[in-house]
C-alpha positions in Angstrom: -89.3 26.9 23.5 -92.0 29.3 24.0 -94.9 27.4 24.1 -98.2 27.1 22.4 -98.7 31.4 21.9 -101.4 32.7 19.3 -100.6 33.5 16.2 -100.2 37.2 17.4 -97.6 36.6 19.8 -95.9 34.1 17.7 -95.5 36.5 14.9 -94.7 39.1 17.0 -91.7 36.9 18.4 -91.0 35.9 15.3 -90.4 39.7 13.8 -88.3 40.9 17.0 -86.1 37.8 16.5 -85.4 38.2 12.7 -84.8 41.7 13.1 -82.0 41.2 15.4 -80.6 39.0 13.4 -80.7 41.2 10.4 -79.3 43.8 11.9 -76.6 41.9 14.0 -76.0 40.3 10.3 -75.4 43.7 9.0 -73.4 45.3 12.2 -70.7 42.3 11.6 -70.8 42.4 7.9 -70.5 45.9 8.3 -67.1 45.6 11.0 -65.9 43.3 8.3 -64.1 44.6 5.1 -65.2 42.4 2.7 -67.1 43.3 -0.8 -70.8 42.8 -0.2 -70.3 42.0 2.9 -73.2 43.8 4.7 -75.9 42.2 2.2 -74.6 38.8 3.0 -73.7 39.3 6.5 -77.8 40.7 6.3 -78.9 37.3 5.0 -77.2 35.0 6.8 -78.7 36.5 9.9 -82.0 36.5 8.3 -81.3 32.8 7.9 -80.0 32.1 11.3 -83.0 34.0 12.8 -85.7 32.2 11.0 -83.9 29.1 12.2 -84.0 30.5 16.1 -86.9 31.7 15.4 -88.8 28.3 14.6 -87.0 26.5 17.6 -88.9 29.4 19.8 -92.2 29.1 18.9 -92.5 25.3 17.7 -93.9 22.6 20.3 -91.8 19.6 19.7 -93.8 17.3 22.4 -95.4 14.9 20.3 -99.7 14.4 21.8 -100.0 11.1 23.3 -102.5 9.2 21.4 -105.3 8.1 23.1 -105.0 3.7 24.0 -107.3 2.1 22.1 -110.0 -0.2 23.9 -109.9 -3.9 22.4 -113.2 -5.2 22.2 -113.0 -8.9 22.5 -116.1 -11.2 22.6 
């Protein structure tokens, strides 16, 4: 994980990272000799780069919440 970036960063991350994975999608589609190959092999590392993608820029640490003060009289 990243971190906490602004939205800048994070969408400049983002962009580089899907458009390896299109094109390494495409390059192994494209070594491939199957029919349609290079759209698919295109969209499957679309989808595996958005899924990368999300893991690098999403902050899974949960905030503690603050403890609550029991008033008792």
């Amino acid at each position: 994980m990243l971190g906490p970036l602004p939205r800048l960063y994070r969408s400049l991350v983002i962009a580089a990272i899907l458009l390896v994975g299109v094109a390494g999608g495409a390059w192994i589609a494209y070594v491939s000799a199957l029919p349609l190959a290079a759209t698919v092999g295109a969209l499957c590392g679309a989808v595996l780069a958005l899924g990368i993608a999300f893991v690098m820029v999403h902050d899974f640490s949960h905030p503690r919440r603050p403890a609550r003060a029991v008033r008792r009289p």
